[in-house]
PDB file of N, CA, C, O and CB in Angstrom:
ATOM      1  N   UNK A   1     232.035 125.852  73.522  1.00  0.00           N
ATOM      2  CA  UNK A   1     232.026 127.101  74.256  1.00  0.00           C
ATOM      3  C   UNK A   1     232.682 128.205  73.425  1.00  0.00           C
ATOM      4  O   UNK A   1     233.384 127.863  72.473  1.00  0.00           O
ATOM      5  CB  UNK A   1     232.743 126.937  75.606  1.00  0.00           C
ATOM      6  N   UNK A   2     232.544 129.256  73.654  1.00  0.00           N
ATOM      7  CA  UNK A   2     233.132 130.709  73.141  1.00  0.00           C
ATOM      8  C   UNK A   2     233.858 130.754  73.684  1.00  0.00           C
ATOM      9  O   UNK A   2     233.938 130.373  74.852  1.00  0.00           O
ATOM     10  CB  UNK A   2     232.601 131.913  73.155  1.00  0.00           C
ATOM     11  N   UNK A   3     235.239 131.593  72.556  1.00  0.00           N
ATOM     12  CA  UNK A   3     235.917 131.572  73.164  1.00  0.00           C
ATOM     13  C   UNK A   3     236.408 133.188  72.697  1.00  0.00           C
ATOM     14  O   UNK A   3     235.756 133.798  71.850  1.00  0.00           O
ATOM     15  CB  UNK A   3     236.602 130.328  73.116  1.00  0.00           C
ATOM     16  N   UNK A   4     237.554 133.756  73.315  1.00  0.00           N
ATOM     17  CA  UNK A   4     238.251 135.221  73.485  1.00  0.00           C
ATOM     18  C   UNK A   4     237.064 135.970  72.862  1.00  0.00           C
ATOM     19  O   UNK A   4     235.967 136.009  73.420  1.00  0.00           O
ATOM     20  CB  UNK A   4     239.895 135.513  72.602  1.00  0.00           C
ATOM     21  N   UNK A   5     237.405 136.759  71.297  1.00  0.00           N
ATOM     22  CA  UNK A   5     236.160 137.912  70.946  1.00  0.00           C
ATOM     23  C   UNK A   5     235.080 137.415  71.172  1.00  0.00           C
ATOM     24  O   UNK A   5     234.331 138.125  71.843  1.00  0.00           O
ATOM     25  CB  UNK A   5     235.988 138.451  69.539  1.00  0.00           C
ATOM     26  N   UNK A   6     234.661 136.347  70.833  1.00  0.00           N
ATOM     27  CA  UNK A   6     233.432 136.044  70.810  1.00  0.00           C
ATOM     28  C   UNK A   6     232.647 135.619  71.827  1.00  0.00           C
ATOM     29  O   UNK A   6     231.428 135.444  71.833  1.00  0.00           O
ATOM     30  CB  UNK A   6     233.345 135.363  70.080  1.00  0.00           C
ATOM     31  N   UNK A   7     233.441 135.468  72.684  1.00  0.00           N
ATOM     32  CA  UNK A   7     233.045 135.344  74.400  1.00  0.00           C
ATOM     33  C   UNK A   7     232.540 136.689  75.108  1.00  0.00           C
ATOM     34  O   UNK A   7     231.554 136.823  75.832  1.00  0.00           O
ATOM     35  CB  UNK A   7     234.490 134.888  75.338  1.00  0.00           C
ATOM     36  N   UNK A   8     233.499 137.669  74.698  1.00  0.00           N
ATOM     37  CA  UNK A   8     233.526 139.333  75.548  1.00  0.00           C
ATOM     38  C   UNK A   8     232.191 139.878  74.342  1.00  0.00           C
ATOM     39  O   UNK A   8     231.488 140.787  74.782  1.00  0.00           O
ATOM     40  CB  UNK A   8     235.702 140.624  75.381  1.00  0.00           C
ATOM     41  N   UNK A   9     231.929 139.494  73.256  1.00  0.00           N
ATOM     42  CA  UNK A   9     230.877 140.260  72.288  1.00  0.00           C
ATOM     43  C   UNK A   9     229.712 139.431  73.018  1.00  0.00           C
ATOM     44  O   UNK A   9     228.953 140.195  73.616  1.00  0.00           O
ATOM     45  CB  UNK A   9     231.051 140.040  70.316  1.00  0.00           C
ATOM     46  N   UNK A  10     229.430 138.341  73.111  1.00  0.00           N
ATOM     47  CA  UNK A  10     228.251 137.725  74.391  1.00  0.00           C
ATOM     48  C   UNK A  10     228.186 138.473  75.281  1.00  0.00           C
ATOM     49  O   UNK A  10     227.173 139.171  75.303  1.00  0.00           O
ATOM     50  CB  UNK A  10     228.493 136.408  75.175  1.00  0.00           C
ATOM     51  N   UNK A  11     229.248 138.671  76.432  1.00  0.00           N
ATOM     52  CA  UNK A  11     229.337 139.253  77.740  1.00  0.00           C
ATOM     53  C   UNK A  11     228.429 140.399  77.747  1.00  0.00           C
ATOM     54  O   UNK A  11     227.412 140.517  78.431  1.00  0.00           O
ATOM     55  CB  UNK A  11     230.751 139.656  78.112  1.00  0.00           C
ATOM     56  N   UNK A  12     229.106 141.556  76.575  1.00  0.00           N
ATOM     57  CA  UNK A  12     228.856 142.670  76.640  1.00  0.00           C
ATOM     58  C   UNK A  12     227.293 142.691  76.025  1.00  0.00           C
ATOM     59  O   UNK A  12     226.598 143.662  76.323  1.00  0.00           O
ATOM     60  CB  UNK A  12     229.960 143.442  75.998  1.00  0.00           C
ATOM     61  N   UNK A  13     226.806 141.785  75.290  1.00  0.00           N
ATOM     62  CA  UNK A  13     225.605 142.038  74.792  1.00  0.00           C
ATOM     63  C   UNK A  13     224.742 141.196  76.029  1.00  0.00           C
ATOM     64  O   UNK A  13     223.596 141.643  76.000  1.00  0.00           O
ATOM     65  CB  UNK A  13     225.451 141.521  73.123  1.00  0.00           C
ATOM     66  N   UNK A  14     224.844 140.320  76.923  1.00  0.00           N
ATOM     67  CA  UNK A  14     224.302 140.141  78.279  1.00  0.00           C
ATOM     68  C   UNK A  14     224.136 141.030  78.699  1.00  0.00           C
ATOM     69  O   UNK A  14     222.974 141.428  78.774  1.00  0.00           O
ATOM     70  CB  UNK A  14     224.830 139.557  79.121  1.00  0.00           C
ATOM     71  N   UNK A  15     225.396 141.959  79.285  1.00  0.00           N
ATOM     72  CA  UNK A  15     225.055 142.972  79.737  1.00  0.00           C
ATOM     73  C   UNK A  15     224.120 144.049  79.701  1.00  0.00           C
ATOM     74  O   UNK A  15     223.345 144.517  80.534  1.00  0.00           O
ATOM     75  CB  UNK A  15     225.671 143.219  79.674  1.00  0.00           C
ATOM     76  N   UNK A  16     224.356 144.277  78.695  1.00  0.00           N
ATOM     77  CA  UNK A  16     223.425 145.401  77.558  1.00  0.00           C
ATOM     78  C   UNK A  16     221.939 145.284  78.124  1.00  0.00           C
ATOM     79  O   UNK A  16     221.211 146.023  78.786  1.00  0.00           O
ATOM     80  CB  UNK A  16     223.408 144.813  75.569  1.00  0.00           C
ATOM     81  N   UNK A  17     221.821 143.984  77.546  1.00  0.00           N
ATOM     82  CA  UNK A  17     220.522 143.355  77.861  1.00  0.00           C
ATOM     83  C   UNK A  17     219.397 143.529  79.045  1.00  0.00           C
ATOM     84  O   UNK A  17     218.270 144.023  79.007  1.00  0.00           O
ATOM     85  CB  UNK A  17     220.860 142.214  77.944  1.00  0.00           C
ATOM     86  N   UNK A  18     220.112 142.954  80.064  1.00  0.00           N
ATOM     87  CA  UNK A  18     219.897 143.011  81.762  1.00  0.00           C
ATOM     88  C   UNK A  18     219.900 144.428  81.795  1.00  0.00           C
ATOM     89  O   UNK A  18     218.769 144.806  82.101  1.00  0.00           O
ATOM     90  CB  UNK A  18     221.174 142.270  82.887  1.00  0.00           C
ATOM     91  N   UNK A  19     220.939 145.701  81.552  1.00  0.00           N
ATOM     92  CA  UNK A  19     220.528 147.029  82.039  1.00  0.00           C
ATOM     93  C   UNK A  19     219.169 147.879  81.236  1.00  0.00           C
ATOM     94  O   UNK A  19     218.722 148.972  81.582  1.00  0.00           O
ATOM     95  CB  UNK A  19     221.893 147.901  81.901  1.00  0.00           C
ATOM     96  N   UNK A  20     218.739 147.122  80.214  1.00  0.00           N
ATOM     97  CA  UNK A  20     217.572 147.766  79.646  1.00  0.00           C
ATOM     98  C   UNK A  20     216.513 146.924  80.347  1.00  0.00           C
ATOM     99  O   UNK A  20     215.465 147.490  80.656  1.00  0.00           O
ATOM    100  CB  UNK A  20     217.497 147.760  77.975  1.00  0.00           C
ATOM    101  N   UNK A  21     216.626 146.019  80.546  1.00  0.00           N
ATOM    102  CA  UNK A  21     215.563 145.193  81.219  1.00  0.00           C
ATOM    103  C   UNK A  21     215.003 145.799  82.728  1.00  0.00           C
ATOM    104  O   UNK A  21     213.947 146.314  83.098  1.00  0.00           O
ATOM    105  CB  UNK A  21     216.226 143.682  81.431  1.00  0.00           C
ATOM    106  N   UNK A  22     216.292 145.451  83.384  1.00  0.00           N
ATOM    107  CA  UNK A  22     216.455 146.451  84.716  1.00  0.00           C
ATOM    108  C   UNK A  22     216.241 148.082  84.751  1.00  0.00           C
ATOM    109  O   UNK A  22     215.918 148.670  85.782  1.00  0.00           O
ATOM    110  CB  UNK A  22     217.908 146.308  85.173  1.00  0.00           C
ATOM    111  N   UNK A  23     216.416 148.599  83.750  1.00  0.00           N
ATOM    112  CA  UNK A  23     215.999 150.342  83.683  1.00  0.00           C
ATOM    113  C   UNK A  23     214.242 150.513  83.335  1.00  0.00           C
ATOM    114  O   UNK A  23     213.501 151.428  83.695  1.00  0.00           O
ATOM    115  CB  UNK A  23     217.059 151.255  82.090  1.00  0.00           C
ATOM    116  N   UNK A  24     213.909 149.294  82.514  1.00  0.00           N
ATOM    117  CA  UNK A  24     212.211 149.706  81.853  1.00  0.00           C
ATOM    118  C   UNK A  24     211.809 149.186  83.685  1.00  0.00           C
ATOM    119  O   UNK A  24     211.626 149.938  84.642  1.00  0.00           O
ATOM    120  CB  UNK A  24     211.224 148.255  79.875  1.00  0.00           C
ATOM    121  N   UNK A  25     211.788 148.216  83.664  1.00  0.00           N
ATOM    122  CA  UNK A  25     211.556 147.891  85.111  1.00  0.00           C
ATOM    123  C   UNK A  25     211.173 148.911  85.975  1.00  0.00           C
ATOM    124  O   UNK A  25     210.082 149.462  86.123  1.00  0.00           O
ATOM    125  CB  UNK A  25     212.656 147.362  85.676  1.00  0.00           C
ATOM    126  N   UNK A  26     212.611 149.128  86.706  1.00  0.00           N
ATOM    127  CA  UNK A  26     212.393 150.442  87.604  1.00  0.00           C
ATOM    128  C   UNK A  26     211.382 151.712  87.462  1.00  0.00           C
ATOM    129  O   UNK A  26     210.395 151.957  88.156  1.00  0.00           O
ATOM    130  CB  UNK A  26     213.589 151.049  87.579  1.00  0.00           C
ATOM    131  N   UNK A  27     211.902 152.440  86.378  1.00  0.00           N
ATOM    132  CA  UNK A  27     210.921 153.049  85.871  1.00  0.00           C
ATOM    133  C   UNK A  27     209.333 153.103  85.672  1.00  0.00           C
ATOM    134  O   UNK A  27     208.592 154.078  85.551  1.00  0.00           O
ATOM    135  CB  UNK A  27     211.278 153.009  85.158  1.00  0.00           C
ATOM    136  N   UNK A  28     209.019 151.532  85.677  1.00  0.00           N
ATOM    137  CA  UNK A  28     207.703 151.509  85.964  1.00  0.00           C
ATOM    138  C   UNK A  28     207.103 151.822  87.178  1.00  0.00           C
ATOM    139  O   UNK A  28     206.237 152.654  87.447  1.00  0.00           O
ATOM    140  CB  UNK A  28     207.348 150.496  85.720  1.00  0.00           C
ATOM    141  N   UNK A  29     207.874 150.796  88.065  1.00  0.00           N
ATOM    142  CA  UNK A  29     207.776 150.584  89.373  1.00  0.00           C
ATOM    143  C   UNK A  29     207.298 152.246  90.345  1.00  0.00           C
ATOM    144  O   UNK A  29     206.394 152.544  91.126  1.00  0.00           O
ATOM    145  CB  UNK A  29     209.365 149.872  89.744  1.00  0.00           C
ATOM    146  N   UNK A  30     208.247 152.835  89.861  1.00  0.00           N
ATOM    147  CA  UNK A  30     208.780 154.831  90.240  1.00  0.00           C
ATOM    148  C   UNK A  30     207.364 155.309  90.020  1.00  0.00           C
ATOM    149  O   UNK A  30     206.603 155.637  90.930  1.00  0.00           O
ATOM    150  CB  UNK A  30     210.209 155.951  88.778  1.00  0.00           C
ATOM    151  N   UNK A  31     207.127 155.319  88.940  1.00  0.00           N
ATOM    152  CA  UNK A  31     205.882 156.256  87.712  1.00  0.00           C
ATOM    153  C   UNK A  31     204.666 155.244  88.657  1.00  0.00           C
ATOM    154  O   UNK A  31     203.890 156.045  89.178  1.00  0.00           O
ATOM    155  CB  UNK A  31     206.041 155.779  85.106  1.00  0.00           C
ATOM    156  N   UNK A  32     204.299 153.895  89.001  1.00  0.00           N
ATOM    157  CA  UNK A  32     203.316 153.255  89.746  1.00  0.00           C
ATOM    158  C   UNK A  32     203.272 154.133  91.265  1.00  0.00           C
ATOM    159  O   UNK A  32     202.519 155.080  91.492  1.00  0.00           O
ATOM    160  CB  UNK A  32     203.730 151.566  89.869  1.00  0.00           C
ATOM    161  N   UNK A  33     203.846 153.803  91.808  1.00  0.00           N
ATOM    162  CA  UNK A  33     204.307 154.592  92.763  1.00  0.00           C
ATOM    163  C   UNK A  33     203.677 156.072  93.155  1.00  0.00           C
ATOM    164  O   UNK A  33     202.807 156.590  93.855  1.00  0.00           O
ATOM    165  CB  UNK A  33     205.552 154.697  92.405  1.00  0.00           C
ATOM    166  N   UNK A  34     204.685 156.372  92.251  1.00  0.00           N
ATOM    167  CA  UNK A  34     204.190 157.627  92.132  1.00  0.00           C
ATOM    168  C   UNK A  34     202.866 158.386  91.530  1.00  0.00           C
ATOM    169  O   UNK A  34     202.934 159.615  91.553  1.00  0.00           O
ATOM    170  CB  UNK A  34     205.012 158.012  91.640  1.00  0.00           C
ATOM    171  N   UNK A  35     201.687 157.815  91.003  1.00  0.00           N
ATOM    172  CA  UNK A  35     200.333 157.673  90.531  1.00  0.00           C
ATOM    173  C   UNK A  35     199.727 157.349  91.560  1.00  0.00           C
ATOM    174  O   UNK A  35     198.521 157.517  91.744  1.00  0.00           O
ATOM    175  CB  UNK A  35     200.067 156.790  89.500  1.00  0.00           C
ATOM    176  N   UNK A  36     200.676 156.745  92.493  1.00  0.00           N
ATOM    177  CA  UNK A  36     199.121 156.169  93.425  1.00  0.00           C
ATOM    178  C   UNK A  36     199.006 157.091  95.052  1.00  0.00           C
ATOM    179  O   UNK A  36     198.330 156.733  96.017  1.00  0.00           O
ATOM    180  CB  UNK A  36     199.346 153.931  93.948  1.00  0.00           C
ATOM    181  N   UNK A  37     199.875 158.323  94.963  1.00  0.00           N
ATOM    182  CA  UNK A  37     199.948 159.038  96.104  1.00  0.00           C
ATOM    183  C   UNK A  37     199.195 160.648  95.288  1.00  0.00           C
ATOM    184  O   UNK A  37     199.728 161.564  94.661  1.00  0.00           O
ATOM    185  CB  UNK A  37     201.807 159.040  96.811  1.00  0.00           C
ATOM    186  N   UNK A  38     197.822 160.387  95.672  1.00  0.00           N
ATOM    187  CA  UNK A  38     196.468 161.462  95.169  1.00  0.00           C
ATOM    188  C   UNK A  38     196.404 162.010  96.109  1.00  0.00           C
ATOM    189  O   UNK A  38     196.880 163.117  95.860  1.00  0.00           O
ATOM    190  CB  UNK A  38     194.984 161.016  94.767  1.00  0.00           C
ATOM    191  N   UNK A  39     196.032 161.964  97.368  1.00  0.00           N
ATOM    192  CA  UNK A  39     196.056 163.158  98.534  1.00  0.00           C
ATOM    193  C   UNK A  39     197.847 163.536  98.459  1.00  0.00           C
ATOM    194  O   UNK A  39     198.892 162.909  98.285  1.00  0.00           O
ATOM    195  CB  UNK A  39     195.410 162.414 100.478  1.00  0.00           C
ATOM    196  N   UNK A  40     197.353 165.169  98.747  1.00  0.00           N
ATOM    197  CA  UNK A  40     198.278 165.948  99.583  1.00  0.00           C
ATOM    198  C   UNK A  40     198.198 166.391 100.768  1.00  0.00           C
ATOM    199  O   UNK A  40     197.040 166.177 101.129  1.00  0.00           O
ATOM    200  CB  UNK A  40     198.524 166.829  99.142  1.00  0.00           C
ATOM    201  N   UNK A  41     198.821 166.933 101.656  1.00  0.00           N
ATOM    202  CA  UNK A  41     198.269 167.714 102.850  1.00  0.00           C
ATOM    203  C   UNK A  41     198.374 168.623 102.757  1.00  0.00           C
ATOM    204  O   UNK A  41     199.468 168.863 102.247  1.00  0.00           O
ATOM    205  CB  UNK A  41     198.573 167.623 103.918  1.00  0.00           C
ATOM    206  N   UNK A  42     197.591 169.834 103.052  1.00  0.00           N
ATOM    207  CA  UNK A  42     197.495 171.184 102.953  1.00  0.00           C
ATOM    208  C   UNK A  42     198.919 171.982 103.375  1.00  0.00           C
ATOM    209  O   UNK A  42     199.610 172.751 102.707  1.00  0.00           O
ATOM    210  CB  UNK A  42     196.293 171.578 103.832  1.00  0.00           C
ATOM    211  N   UNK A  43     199.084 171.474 104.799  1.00  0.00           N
ATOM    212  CA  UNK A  43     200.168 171.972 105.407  1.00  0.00           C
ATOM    213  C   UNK A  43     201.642 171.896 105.297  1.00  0.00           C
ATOM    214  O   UNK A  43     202.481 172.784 105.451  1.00  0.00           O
ATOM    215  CB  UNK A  43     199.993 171.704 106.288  1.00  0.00           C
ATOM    216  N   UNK A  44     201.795 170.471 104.955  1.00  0.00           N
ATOM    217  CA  UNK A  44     203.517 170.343 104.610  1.00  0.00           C
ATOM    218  C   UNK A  44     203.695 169.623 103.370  1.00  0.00           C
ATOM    219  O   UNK A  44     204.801 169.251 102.979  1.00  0.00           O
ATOM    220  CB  UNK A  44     204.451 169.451 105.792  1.00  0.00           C
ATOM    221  N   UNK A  45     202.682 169.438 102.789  1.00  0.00           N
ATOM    222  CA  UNK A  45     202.645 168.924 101.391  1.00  0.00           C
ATOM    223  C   UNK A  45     203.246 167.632 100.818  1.00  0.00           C
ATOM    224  O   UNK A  45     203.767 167.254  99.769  1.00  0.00           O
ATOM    225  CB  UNK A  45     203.180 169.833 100.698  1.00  0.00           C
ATOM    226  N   UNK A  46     202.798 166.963 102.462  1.00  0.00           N
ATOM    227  CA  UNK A  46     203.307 165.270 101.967  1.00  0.00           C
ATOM    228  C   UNK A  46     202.155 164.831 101.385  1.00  0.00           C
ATOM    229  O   UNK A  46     201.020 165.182 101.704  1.00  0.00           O
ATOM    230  CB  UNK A  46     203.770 164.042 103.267  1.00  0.00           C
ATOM    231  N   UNK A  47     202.589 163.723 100.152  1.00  0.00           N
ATOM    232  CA  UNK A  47     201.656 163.061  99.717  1.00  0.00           C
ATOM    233  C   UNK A  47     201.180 161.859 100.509  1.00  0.00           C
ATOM    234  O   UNK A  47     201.875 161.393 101.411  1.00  0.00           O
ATOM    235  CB  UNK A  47     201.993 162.784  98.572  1.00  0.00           C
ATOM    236  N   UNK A  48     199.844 161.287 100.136  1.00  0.00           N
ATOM    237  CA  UNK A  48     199.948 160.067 101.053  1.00  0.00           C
ATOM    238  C   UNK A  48     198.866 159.153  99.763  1.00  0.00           C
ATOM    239  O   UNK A  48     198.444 159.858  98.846  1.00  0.00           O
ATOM    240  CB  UNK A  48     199.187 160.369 103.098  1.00  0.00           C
ATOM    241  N   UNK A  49     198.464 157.596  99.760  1.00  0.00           N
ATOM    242  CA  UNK A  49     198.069 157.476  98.761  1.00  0.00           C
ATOM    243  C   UNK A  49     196.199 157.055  98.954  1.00  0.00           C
ATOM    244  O   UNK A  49     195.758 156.514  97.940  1.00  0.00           O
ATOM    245  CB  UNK A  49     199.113 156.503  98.123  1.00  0.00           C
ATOM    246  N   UNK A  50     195.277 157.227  99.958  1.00  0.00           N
ATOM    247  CA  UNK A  50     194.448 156.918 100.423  1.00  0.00           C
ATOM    248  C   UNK A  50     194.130 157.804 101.799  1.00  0.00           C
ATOM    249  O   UNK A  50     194.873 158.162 102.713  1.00  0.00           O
ATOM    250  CB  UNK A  50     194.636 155.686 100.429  1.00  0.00           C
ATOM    251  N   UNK A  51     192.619 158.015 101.539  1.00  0.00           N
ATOM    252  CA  UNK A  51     191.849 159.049 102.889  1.00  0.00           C
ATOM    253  C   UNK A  51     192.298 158.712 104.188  1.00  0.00           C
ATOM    254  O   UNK A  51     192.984 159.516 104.820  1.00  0.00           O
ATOM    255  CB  UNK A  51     190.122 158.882 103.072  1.00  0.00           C
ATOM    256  N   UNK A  52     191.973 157.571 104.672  1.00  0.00           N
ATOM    257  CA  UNK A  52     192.189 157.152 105.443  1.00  0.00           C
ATOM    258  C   UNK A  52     193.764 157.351 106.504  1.00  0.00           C
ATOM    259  O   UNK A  52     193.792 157.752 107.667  1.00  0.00           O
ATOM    260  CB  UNK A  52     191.808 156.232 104.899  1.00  0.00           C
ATOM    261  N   UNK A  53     194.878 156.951 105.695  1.00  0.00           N
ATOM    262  CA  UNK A  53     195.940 157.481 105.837  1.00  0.00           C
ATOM    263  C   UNK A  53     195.868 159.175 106.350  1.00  0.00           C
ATOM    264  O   UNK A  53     195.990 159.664 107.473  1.00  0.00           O
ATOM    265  CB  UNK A  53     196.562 157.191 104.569  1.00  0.00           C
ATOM    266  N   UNK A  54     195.598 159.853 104.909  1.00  0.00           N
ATOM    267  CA  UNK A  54     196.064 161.246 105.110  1.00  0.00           C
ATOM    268  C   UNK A  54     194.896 161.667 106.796  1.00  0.00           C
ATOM    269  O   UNK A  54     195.197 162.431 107.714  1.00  0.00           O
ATOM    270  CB  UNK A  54     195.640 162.404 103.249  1.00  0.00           C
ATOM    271  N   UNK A  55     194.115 161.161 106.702  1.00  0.00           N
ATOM    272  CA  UNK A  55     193.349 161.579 108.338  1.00  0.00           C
ATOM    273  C   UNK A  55     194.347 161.369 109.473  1.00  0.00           C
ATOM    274  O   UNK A  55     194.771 162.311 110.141  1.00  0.00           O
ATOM    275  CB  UNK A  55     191.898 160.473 108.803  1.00  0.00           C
ATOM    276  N   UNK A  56     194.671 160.223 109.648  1.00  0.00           N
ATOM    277  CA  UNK A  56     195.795 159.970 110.619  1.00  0.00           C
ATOM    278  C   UNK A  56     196.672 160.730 110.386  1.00  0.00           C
ATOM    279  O   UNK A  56     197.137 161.180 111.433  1.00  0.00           O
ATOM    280  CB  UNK A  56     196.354 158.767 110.669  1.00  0.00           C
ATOM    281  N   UNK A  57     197.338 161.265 109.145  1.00  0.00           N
ATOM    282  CA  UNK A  57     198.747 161.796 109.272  1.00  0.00           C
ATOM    283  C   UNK A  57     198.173 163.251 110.042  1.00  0.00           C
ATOM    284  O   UNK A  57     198.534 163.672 111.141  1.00  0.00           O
ATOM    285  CB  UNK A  57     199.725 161.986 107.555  1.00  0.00           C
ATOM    286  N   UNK A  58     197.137 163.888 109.076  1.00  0.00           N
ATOM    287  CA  UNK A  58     196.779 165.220 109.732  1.00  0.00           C
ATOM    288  C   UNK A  58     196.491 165.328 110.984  1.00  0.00           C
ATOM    289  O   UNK A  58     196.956 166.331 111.525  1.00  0.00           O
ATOM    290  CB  UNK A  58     195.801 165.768 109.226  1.00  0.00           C
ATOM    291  N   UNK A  59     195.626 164.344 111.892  1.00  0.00           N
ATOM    292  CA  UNK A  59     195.681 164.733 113.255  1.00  0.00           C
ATOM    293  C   UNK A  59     197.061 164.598 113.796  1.00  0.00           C
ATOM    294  O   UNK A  59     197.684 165.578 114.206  1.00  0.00           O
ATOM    295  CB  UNK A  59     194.736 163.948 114.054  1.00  0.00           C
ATOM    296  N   UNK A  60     197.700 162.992 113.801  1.00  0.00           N
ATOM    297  CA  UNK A  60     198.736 163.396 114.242  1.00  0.00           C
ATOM    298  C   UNK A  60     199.597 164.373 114.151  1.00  0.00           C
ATOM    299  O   UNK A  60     200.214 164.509 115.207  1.00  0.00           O
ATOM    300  CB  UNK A  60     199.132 162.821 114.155  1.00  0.00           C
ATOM    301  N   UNK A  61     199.975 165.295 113.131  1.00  0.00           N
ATOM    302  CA  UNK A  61     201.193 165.855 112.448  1.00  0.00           C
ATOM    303  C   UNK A  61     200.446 167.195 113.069  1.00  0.00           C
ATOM    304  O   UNK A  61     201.008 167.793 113.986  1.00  0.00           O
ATOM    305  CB  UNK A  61     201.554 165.593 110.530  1.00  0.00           C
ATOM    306  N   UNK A  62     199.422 167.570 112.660  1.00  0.00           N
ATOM    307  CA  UNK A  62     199.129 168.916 112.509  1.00  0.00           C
ATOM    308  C   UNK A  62     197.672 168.699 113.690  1.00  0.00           C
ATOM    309  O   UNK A  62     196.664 168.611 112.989  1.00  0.00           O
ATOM    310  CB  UNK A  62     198.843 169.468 110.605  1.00  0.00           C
ATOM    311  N   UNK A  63     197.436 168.632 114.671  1.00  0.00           N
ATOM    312  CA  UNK A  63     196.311 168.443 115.522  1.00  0.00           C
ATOM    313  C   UNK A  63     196.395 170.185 115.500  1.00  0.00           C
ATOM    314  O   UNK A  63     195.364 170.411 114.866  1.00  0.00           O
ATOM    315  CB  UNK A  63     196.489 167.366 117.150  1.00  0.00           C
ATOM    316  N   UNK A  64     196.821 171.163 115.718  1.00  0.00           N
ATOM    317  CA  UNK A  64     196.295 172.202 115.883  1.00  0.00           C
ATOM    318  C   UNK A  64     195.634 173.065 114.843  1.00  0.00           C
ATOM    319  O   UNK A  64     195.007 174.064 115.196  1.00  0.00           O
ATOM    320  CB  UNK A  64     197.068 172.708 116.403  1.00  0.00           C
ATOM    321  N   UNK A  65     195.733 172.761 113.708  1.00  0.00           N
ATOM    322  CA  UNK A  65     194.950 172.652 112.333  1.00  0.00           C
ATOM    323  C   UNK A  65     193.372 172.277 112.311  1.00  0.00           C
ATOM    324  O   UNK A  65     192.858 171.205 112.629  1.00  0.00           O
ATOM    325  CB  UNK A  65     195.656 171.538 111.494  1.00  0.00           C
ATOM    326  N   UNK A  66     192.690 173.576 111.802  1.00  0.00           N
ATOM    327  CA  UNK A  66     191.421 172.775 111.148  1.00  0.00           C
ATOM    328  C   UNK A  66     191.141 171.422 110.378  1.00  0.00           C
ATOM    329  O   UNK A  66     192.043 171.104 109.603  1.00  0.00           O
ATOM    330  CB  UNK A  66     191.008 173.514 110.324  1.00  0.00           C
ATOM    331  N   UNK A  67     190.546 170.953 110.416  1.00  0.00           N
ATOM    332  CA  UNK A  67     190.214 169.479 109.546  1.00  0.00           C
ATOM    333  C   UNK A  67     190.058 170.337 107.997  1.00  0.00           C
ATOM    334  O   UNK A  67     189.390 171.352 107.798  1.00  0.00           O
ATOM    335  CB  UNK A  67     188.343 168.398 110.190  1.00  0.00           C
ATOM    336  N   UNK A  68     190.953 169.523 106.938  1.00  0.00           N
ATOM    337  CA  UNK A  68     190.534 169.950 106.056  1.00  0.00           C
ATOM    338  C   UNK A  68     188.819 169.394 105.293  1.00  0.00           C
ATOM    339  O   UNK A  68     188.686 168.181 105.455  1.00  0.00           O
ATOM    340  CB  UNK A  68     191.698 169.799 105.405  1.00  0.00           C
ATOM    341  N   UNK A  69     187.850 169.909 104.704  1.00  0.00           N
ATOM    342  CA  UNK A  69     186.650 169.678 104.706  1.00  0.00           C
ATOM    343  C   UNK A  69     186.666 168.120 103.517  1.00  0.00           C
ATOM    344  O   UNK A  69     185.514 167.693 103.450  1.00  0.00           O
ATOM    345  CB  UNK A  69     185.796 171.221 104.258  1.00  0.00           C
ATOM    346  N   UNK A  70     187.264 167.600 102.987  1.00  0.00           N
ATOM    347  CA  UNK A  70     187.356 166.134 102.565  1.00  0.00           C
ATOM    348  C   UNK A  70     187.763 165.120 103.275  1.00  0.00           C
ATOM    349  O   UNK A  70     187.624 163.978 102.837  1.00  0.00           O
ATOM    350  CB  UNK A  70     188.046 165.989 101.647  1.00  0.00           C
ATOM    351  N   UNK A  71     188.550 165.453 104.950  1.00  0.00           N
ATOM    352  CA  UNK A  71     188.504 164.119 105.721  1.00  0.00           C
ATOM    353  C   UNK A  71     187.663 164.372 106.458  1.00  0.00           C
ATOM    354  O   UNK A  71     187.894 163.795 107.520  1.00  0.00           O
ATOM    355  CB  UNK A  71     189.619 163.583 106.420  1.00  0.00           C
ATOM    356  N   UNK A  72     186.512 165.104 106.508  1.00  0.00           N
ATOM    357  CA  UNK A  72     185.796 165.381 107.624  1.00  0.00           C
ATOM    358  C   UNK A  72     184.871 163.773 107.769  1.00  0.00           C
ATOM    359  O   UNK A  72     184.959 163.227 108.869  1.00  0.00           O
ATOM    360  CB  UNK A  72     184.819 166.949 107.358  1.00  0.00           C
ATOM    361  N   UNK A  73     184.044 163.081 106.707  1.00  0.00           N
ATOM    362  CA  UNK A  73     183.560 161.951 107.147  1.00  0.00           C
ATOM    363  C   UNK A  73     184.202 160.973 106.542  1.00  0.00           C
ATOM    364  O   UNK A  73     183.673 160.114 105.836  1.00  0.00           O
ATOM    365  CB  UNK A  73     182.288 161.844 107.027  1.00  0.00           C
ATOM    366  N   UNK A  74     185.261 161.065 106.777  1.00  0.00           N
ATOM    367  CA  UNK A  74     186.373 159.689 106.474  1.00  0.00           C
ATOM    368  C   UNK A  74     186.404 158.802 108.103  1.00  0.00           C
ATOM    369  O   UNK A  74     186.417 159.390 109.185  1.00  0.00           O
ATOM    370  CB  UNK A  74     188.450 160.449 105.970  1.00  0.00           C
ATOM    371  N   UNK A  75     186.410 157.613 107.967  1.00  0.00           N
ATOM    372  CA  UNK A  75     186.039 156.882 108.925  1.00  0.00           C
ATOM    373  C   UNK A  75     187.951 156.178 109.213  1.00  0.00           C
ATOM    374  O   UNK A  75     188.463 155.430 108.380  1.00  0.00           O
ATOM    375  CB  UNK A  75     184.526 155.718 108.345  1.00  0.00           C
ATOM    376  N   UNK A  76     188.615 156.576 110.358  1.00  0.00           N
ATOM    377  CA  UNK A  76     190.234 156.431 110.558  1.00  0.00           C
ATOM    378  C   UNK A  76     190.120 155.258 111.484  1.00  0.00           C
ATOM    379  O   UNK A  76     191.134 154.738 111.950  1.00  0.00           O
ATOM    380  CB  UNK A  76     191.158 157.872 111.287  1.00  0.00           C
TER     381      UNK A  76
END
């Protein structure tokens, strides 16, 4: 086993390790995420990531609103 310096120079290079691993990670995850929300709503400018969705959000949210003319034959 390792022992004193050469134990804490392991530790710290574990460490090291795991937070680059864990940072490329996340980062992907965020940037995926975030690519896959293509509709906006006209009105309050939430994203949503599929037609279907953004139809439901707009009637519910905004029913006194015109239909915007791309969910008009979206099937909810």
């Amino acid at each position: 086993m390792a022992r004193g310096q050469q134990k804490i120079q392991s530790q710290q290079k574990n460490a090291k390790k795991a937070a680059e691993k864990k940072k490329s990670q996340g980062a992907d995850q965020k940037t995926a995420a975030k690519a896959a929300l293509v509709h906006t709503c006209p009105v309050c400018r939430t994203q949503m990531p599929d037609p279907k969705t953004f139809k439901q959000h707009f009637e519910s949210k905004h029913p006194k609103s015109p239909l915007p003319p791309e969910l008009v034959d979206v099937q909810a």
